[in-house]
N, C-alpha and C positions, 0 to 999 in steps of 0.2 A: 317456572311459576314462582319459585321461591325470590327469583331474581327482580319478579315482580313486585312483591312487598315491599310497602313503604308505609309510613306516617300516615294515617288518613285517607289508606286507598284500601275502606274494608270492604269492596268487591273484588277485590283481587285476593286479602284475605280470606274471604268466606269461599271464593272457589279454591282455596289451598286446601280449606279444611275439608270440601268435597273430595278433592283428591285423594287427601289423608284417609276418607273414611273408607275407600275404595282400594286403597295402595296398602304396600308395606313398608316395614322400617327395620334398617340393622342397630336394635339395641344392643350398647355399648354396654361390655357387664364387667363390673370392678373386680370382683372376684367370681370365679368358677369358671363351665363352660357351659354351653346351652343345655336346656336337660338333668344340670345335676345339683340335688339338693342346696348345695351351699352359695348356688348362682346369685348375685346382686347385682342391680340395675347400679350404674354411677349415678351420681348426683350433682347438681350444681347451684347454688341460688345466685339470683340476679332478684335486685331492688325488695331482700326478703321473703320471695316466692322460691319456694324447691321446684324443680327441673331433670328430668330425667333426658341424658343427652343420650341423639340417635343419629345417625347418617340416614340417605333414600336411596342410597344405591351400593352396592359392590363398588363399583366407579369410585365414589366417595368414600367407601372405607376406605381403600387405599391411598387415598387421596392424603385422609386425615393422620396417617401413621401409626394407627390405634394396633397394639401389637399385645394387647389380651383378646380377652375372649367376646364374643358378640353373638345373639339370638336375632333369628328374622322374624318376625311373627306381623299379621296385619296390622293396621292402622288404629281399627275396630278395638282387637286386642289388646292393644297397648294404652288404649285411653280406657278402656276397661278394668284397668291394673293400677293406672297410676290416680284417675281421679278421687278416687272416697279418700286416699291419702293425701288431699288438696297435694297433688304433684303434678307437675307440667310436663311437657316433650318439648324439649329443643332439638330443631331439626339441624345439620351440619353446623354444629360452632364452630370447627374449622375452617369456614369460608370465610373469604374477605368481609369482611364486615358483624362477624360474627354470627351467620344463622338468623333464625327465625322461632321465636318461641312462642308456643303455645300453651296458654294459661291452662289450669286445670276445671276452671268453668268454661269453656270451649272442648275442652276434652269430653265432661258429662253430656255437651251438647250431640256431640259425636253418637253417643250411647246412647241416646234419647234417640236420635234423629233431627237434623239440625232442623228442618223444618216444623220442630215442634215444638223449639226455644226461642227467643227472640236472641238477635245476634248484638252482640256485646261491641265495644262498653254501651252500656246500659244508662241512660239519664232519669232518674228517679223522683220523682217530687210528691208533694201533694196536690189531687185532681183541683185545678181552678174553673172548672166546667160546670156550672150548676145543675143538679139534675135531682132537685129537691123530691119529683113524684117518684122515681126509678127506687132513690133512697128509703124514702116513705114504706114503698112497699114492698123491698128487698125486706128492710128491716119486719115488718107486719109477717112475710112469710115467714122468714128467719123464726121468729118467735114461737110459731106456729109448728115447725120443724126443730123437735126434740131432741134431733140430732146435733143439733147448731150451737155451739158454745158460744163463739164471737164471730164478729167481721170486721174487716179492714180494707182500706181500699189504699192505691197509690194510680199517680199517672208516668206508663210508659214510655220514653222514647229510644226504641232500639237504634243500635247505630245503622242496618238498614232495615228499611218497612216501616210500615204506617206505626204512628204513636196511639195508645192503647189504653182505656182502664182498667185496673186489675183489679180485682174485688181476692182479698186473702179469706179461705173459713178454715177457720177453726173448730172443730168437730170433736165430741167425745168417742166415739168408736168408726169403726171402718165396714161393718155388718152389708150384707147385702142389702137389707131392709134400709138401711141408715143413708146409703151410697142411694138407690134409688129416688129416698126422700129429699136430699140433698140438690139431686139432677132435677128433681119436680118443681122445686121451690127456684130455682133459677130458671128454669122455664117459664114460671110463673110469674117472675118478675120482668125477664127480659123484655116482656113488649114495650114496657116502659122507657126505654134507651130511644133516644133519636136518632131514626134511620141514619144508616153510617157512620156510628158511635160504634168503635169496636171494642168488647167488652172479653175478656179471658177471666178467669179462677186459676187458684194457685193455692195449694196444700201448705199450713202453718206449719204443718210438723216436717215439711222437707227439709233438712238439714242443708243441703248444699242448693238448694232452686234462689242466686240471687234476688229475687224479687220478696220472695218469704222471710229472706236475711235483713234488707231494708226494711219490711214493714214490722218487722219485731220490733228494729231498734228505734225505727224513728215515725209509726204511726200507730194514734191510740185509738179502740176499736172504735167504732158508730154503732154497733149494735153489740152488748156484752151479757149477756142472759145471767151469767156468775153476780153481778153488779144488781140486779132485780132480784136475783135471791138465791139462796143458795138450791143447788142443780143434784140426782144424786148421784152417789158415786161415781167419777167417771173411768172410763176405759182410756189409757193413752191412745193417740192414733190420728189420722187425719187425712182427708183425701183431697184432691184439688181435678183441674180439669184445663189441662195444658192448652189446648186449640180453643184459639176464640172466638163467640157466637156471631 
């Protein structure tokens, strides 16, 4: 499979990542040995991304001549380990053409469930779909729902599956009562959407959820409750709603 990846053939990557979530890996450890406190993953950056290098087989350690120490652990595991550190896995660098890496937002997807991310790279813009009534009365709910600090929207285009509107909220707490209210108020909007308009939420305060990273930097809310006046104190926090309606 690995031999399959190429440039542009992200079905072939996204059943790698299957694989990966399923399989295991011989992580390569710079110092120590598996098991013991002072164990360290190697490292390696390509095009300013960090990289934790791995082989996929016995087979391939040997292969590769790596003649320290190495831990096997799932696939699962090791994206579990390396993403909050934005760190990657590269699979055999030792092979002809250098391997295969995998980014650290592919990793969180892993940890998620790939079918709960939309699969990268990501094409991001602002929605040019007019949906003046859906807006109208997102925002009228929003308002309505005390929970709701702001809103934001972007349009999708994952590299595979349907392209998408994201609606970002921004929330003052994460309360059961709040999370409820939240899910009401998008209910209550959604009828508005035109059949086969596929519509997801996405949590402001996720730090690594690509889509949350672009709408901070580059989209201003449509609905900002702080801007009408001031709200009171808030609670940090912030919920989102990954599978789309």
């Amino acid at each position: 499979m690995l031999r399959q990846v190429a440039p542009g053939r992200y079905d072939t990557y996204e059943a790698l990542l299957h694989a990966l979530a399923e399989g295991q890996v011989w992580m390569l450890l710079w110092h120590g040995q598996a098991g013991s406190p002072d164990a360290q993953y190697g490292n390696m950056e390509i095009e300013g991304l960090g990289y934790a290098p791995c082989v996929t087989s016995a087979q391939e350690l040997a292969a590769s001549g790596w003649n320290r120490g190495y831990e096997v652990i799932g696939g699962l595991d090791a994206a579990r380990a390396l993403y909050p550190d934005h760190y990657g896995l590269w699979l055999n660098p030792h092979a002809p053409g250098g391997g295969v890496g995998i980014p650290w937002l592919d990793l969180r997807r892993l940890t998620s469930g790939l079918d709960q991310q939309p699969a990268g790279p990501l094409r991001l813009t602002e929605p040019a779909i007019e949906l003046p009534q859906f807006y109208a009365l997102l925002t009228q709910n929003a308002h309505r729902t005390q929970a709701v600090r702001s809103l934001r929207r972007a349009w999708v285009q994952p590299a595979l599956g349907a392209p998408y509107l994201a609606i970002g909220l921004d929330v003052y707490d994460t309360s059961p009562a709040s999370v409820d209210a939240v899910r009401a108020m998008m209910r209550q909007s959604i009828g508005a959407v035109p059949e086969g308009l596929p519509v997801s939420t996405v949590a402001m305060s996720d730090v690594h959820d690509p889509v949350a990273m672009w709408l901070r930097a580059n989209a201003r809310p449509f609905y900002d409750r702080d801007a009408q006046a001031a709200p009171a104190a808030p609670v940090a926090g912030g919920y989102g709603y990954p599978a789309p309606y």
